[in-house]
Every structure is written in C-alpha cells, then in structure tokens.
Backbone as a chain_set.jsonl record, in Angstrom:
{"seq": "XXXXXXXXXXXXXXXXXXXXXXXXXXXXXXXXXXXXXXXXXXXXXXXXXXXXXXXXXXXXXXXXXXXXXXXXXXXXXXXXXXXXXXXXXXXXXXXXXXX", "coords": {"N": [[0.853, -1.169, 0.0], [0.733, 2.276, -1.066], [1.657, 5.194, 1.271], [0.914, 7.721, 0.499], [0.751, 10.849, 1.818], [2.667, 9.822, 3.602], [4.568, 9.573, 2.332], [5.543, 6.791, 1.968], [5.725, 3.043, 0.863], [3.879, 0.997, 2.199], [3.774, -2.703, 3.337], [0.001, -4.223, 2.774], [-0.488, -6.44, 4.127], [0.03, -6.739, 6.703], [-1.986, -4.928, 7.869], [-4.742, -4.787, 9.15], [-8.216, -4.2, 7.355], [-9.281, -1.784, 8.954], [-7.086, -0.524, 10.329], [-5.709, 0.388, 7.193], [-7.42, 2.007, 6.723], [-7.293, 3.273, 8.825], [-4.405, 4.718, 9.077], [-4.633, 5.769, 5.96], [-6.099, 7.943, 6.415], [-4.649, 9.421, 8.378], [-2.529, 10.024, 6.805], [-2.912, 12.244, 5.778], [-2.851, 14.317, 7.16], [-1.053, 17.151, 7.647], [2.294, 16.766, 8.301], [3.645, 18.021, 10.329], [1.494, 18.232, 12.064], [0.296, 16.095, 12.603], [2.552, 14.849, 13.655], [2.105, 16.127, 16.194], [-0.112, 15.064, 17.213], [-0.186, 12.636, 17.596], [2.238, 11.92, 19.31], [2.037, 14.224, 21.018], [0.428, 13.01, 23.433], [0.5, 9.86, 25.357], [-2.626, 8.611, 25.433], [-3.048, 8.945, 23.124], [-1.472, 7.803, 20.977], [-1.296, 5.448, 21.475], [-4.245, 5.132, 21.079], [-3.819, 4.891, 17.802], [-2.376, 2.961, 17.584], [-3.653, 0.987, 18.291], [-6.021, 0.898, 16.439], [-4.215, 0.478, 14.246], [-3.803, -2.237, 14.882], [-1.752, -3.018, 16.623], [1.347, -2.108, 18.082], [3.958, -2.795, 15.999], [6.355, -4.695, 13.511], [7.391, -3.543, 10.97], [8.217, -3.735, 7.09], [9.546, -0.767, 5.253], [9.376, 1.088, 2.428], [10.661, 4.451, 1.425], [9.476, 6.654, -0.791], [9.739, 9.218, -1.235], [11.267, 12.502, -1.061], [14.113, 13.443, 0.978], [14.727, 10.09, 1.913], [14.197, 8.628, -0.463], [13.469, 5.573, -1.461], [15.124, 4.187, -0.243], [14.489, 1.087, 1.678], [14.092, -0.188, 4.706], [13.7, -1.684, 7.978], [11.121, -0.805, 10.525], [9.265, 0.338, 13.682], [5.763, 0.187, 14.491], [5.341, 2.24, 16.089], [7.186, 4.504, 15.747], [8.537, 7.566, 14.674], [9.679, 7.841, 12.117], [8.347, 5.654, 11.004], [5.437, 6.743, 11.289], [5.448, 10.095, 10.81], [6.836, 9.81, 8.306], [8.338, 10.02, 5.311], [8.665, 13.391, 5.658], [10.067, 13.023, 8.228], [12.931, 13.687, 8.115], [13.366, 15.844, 7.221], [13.006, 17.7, 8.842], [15.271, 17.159, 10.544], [17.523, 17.396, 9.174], [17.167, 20.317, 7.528], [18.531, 21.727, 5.12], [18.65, 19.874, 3.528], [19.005, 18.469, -0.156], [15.992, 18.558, -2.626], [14.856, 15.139, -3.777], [13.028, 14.717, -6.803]], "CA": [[0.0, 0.0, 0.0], [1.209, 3.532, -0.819], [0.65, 6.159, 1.675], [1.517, 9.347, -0.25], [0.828, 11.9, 2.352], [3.391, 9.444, 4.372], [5.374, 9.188, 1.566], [6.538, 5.392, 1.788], [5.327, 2.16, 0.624], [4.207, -0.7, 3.285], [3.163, -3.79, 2.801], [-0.833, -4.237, 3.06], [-0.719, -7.606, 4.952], [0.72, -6.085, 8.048], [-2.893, -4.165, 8.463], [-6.215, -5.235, 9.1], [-8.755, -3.011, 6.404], [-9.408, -0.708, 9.928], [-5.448, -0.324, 9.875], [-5.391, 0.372, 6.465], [-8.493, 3.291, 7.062], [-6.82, 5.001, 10.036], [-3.014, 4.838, 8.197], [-5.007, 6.71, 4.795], [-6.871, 9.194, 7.369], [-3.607, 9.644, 9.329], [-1.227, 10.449, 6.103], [-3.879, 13.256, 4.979], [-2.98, 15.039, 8.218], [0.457, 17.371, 7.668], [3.515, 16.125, 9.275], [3.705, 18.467, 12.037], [0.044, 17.943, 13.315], [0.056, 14.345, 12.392], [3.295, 14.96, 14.827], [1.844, 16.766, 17.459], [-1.375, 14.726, 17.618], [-0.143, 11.368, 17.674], [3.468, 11.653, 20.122], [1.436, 14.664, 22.036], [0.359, 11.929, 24.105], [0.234, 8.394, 25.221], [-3.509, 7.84, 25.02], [-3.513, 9.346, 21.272], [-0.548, 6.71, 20.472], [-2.305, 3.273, 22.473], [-5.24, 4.735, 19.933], [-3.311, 5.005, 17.036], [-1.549, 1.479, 17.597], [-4.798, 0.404, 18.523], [-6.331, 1.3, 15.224], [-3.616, -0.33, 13.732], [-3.647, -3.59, 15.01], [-1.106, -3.066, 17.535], [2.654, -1.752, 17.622], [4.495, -4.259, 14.886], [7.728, -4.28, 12.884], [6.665, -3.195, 9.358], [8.796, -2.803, 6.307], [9.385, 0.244, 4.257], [10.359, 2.165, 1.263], [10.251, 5.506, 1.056], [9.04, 7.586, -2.415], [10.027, 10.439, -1.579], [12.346, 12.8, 0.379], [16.097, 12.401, 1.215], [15.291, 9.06, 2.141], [13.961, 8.227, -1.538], [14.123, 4.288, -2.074], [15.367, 3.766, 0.858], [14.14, 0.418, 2.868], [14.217, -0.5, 6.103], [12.917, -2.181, 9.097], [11.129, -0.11, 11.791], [8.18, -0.169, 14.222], [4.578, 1.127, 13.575], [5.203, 3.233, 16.554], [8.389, 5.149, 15.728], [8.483, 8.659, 14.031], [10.441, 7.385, 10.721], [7.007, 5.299, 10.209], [4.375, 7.797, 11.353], [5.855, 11.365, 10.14], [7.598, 9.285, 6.934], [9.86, 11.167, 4.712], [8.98, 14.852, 6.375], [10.799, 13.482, 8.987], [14.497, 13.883, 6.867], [13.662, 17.321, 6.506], [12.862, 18.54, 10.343], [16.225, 16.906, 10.728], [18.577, 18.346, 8.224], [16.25, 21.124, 6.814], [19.429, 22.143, 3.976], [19.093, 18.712, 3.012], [18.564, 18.24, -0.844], [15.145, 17.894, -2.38], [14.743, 15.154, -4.575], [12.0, 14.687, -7.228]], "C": [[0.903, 1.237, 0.0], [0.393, 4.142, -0.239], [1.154, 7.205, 1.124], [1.806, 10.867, 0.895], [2.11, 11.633, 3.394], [4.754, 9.86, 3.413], [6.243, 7.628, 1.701], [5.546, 4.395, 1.361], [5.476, 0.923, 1.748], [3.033, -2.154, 2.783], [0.978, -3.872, 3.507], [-1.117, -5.3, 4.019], [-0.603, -7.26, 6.388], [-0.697, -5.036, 8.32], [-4.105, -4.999, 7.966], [-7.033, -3.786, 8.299], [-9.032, -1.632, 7.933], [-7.825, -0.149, 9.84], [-5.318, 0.371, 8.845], [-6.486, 1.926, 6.273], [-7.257, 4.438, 7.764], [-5.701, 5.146, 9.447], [-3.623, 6.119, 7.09], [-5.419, 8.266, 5.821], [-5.605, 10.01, 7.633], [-2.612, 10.451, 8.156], [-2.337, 11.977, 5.597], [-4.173, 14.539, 6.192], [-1.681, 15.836, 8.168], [1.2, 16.962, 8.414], [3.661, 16.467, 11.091], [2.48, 18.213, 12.488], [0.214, 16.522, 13.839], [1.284, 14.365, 13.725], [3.098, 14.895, 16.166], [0.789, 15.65, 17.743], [-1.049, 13.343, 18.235], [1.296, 11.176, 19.017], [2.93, 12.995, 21.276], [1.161, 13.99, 23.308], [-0.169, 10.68, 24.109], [-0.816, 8.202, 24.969], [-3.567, 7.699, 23.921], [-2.596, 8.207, 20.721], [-0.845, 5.851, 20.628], [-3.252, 3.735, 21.229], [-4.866, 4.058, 18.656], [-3.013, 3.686, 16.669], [-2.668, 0.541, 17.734], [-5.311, -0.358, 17.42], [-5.998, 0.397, 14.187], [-3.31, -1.584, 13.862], [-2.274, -3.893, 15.945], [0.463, -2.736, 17.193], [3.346, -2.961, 16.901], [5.886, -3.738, 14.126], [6.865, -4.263, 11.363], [8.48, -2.915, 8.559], [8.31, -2.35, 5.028], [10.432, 0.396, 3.797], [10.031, 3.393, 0.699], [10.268, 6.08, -0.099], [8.821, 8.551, -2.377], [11.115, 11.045, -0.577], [13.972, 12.743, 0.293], [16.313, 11.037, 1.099], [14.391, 7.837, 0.789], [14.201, 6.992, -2.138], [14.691, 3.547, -1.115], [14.786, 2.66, 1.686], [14.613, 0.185, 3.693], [12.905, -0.698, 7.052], [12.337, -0.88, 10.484], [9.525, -0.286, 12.336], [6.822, 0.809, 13.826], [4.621, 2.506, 14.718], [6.277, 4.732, 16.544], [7.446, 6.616, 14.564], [8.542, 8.391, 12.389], [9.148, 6.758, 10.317], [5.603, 6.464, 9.898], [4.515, 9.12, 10.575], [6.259, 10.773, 8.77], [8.485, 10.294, 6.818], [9.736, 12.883, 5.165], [9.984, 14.926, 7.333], [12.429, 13.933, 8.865], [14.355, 15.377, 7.661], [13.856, 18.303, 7.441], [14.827, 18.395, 10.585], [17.271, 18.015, 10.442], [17.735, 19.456, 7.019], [16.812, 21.809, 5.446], [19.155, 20.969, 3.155], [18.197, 18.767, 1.402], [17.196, 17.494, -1.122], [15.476, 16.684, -3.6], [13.452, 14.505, -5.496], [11.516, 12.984, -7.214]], "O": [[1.755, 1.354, 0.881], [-0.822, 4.178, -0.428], [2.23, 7.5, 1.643], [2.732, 11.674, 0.814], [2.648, 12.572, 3.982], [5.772, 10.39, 3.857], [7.455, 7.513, 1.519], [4.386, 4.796, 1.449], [6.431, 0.229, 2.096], [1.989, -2.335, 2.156], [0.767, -3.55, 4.676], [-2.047, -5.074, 4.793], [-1.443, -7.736, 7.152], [-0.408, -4.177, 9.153], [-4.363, -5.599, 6.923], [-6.671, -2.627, 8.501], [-8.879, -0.465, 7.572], [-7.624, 0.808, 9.092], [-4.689, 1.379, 9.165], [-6.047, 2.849, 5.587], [-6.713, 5.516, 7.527], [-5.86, 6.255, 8.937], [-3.223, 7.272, 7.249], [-4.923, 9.389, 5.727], [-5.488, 11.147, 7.176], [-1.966, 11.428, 8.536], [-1.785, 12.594, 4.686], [-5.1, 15.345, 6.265], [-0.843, 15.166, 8.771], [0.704, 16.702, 9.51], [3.728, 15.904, 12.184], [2.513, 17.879, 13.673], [0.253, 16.012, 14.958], [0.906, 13.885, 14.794], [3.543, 14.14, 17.03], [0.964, 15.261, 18.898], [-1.595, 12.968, 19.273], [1.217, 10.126, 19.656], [3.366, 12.862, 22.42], [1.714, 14.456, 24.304], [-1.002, 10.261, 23.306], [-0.791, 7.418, 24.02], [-3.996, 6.666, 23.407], [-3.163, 7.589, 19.819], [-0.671, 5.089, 19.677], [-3.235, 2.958, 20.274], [-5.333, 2.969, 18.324], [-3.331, 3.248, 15.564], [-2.591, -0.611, 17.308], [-5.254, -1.574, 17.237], [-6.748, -0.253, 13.458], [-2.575, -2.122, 13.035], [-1.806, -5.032, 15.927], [0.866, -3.07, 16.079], [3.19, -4.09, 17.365], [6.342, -2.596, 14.185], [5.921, -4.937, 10.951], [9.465, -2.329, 9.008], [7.504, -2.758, 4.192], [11.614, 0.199, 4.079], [9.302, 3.524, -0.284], [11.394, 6.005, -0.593], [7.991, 9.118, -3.088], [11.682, 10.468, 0.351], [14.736, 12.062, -0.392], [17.305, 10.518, 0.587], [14.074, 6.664, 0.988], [14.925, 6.936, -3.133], [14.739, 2.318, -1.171], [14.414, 3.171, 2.742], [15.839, 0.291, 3.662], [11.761, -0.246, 7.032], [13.119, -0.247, 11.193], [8.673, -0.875, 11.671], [6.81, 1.817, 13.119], [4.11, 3.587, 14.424], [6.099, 5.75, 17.212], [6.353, 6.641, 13.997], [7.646, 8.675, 11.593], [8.68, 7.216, 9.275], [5.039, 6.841, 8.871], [3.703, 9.292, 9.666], [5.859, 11.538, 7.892], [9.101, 11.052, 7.566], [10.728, 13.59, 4.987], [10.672, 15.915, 7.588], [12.93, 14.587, 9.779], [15.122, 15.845, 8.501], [14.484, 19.353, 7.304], [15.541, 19.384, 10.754], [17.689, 18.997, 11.055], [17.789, 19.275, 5.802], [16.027, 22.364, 4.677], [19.459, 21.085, 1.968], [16.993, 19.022, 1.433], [16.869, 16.451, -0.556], [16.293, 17.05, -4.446], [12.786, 13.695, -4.851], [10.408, 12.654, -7.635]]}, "num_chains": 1, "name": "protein.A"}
C-alpha cells in the first residue's frame, strides 16, 4: 500500500482493512500535526496502535524525500514510520530535495 501523504510504501498484509483506514486518514494530516497529535500523548498513540492492530515491525520504502528508495525495518510506533519522509527534513532542513 502507498501512503503518499506518508510518503513510503508498506506492505498491506501487516494491516487489518481498519489499519489500512486510520493509516489513509492519518497520512492526509500534515507532518507536524500528524506529529503533534499522535506523540502529544500516550492515550492518542495506544489509539493510534490500537487502530492499527497493535505496535508491529513493518517494512518500508520511502518515495520520496532524502530518504527516496530507501528500505528498512522499523516499528509502527516510531516517528520514521508515522511522520515518513517529512521526517528527513525537520532533521537536516538544507538537506537536498529530490524529485
């Protein structure tokens, strides 16, 4: 499944169709809210993970960003999954874009 607003590609098996709802909802939220809303606090994250069928190792590949192509292993609760490729940019904000 691509999430676009995430920018990465994860596999659909790894979510139940509710999973696969709140993920689309969730990428259609800008980075920083989607930020704030979800690591704001713990209950909003237990939802979130909830939602999703519970914190899990997922892999990705990001399609867009610095980290463009890029896979790797990481959890559904980490930043690098949730924020996706915006998060590059908070990082190293000079950092090349590319198309």
């Amino acid at each position: 499944m691509t999430v676009q607003g995430i920018g990465l590609v994860v596999s659909e098996r790894c979510f139940s169709l509710i999973g696969c709802i709140a993920l689309k909802a969730l990428s259609g939220i800008p980075s920083a809210l989607r930020e704030r809303l979800v690591f704001g606090g713990y209950r909003r994250q237990l939802v979130l993970q909830r939602l999703l069928g519970g914190p899990r190792s997922l892999s990705v590949r990001y399609t867009r960003g610095p980290l463009l192509g890029l896979r790797f292993t990481c959890e559904s609760t980490e930043k690098y999954f949730i924020v996706g490729a915006d998060l590059e940019h908070e990082f190293n904000p000079r950092s090349p874009q590319r198309a």
